[in-house]
Steps between C-alpha positions, in 0.01 A plus 500: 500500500605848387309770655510855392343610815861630702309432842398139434553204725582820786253579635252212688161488715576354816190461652065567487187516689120443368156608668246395533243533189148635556214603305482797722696689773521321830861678566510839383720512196783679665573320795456209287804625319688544830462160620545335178863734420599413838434136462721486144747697696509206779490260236839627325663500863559863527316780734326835381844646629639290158267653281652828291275521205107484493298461112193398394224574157219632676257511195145460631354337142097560573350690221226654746643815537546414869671765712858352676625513818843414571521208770136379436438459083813522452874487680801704371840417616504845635195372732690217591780696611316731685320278712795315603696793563859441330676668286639364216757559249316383177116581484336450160163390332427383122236657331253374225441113377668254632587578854687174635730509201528889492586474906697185447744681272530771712586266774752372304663810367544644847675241637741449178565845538549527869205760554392199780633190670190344567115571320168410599249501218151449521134518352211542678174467322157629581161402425222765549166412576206503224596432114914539457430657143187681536459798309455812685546728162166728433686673167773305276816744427790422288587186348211340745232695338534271158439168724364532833155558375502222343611307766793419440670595852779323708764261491256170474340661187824632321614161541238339340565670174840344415383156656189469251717605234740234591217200484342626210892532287627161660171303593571497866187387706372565830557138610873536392480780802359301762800265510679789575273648781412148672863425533594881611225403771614157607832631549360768688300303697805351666680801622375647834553870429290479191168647487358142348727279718269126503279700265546317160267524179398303230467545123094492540555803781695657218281489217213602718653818662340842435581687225732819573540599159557257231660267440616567905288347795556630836778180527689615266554790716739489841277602750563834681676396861642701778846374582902618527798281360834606629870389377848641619767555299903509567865504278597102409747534739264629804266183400802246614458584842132494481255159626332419182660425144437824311405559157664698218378804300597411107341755274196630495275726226223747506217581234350840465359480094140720502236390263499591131152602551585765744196435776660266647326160349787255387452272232664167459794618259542798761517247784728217357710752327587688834538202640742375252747799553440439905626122423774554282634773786505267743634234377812725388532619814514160688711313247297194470139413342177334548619178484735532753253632767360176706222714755350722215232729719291617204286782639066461494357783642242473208524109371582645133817647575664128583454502111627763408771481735653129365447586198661820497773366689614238280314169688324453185400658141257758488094316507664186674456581888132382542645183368807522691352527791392168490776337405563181788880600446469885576725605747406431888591864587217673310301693749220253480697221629661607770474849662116557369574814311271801580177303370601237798599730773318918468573785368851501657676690138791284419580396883367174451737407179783708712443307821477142301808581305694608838393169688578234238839665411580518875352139568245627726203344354467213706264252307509716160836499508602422111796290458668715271489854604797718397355808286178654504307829375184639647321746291213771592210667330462427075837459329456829312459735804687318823782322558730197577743357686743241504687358790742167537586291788849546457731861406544562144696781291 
């Protein structure tokens, strides 16, 4: 391997707390965030007196228009640092799409650069009571006044524009979905901090879900959640000294490419060709390629983008992942047979595939623990508009 990223293989995470998942708040979202950052700090073996550098991507992602408050919809690192009253030397938040990959890097450039010794990163994530994409808009302005009256409004219903184009150009059907979703589910259904932990479906539940805006049910969907993930992350060398076997930062590569449109509705070609450039960024910056990543955590906030996302990738030809995805052979670390995905856990963003990547490259996954686990990539959002990262077991340059 022969990575063009300069910091690869030198930077590693070290250690990571979950919460709790729940439907709605039981622990108020910011001293949820406490406890779990304190717990990942415990878990690497250090002390808040370790920790030097504090980031996070605080994006709330409801469409309703819903006002924010820091430490309740929403928790910035500046929050966090507040509240536990330290000061560090490196404070910083990612803003836009794809927050664990946008925080993640920053992470990772501050301690290659020696801005911090130790970072904490988390995401907290918020779900607000009544309909998360309601519509509170009484006049359309800008680009939204050529599609919100017709109803074409939030991220469920943009999605399902480049999905249906994508069964109707490479005969994809709705059953070649539910193998996705019913394995995203069983895998789910085995991990105690999901949402559906022991709460599998089957292909009939599927099929018979309600309609959020075709071709997408409501299970096609990761269900809105209230929850924090937490990881810590130190220099190679720090991570020696540290209890658990860490994990290595390899490349990584963001996607910003608006629609050709220009109000924000992507098609398929503006999705996969996004995505494309995304893939072919990351994969020169790590130095290696798909078929030398064995935990591949595809991200499924919306089922479609697994599709787009192997396929723009380089898992398989453009049309093939409906099929692909039911290959007997496909790879065991696909979201949906080991860490769930989003579909199997909530609405996490990208900690899920982060978290699954993290514990099978660290051996931590006690009875999902794959047999070969030595490179991995965990991706967030669609291909064309988040990010990816990829992380080995071992140091690389």
């Amino acid at each position: 391997m022969s990575a063009r990223f300069e910091a690869a293989g030198r930077v590693a995470i070290v250690g990571y707390a979950h919460s709790a998942i729940t439907r709605s708040e039981e622990v108020g979202l910011g001293p949820l965030t406490m406890r779990t950052t304190l717990e990942a700090i415990a878990d690497a073996g250090l002390t808040l007196e370790d920790i030097d550098g504090f980031t996070t991507g605080a994006l709330f992602p409801s469409s309703g228009g819903r006002p924010l408050t820091d430490g309740v919809q929403i928790v910035t690192a500046d929050w966090l640092v507040e509240q536990f009253r330290v000061q560090p030397r490196w404070l910083c938040g990612f803003q836009g799409v794809g927050q664990i990959c946008g925080a993640l890097i920053l992470a990772t450039n501050a301690i290659a650069s020696g801005s911090a010794d130790y970072v904490v990163m988390h995401r907290a994530m918020h779900n607000p009571p009544g309909r998360y994409h309601s519509n509170p808009m009484t006049e359309a302005e800008g680009a939204a006044q050529w599609v919100a009256p017709h109803g074409f409004w939030g991220p469920p219903v943009h999605m399902a524009l480049p999905y249906m184009e994508y069964m109707q150009r490479y005969g994809a059907t709705r059953e070649d979905m539910a193998a996705v979703v019913v394995e995203a589910r069983q895998a789910g259904a085995k991990l105690p901090w999901s949402h559906w932990y022991d709460k599998p479906i089957t292909v009939d539940d599927y099929m018979n879900a309600r309609m959020i805006a075709d071709p997408m049910s409501i299970l096609d969907c990761d269900i809105p959640v209230n929850g924090v993930g937490s990881f810590v992350l130190t220099s190679a060398e720090r991570a020696k000294d540290l209890p658990h076997k860490p994990v290595y930062v390899a490349g990584y590569a963001q996607g910003r490419s608006g629609p050709a449109n220009g109000v924000d509705m992507w098609s398929l070609d503006d999705m996969m060709a996004g995505g494309l450039e995304v893939a072919r960024l990351l994969w020169e910056s790590a130095g290696f390629g798909p078929d030398d990543v064995d935990v591949p955590q595809i991200y499924d906030g919306f089922s479609p983008f697994l599709y787009f996302w192997l396929e723009a990738l380089g898992y398989c030809g453009f049309g093939e992942a409906h099929q692909y995805v039911k290959d007997p052979g496909i790879s065991p670390g696909l979201p949906f047979k080991t860490g769930g995905g989003a579909v199997g856990n909530g609405r996490m963003h990208g900690v899920p595939q982060m978290l699954e990547a993290y514990l099978q490259l660290s051996q931590r996954a006690g009875e999902r623990q794959l047999a070969s686990a030595e490179v991995a990539i965990a991706c967030q959002a669609g291909p064309n508009i988040g990010g990816v990262v990829a992380y080995t077991a071992e140091p690389t340059t």
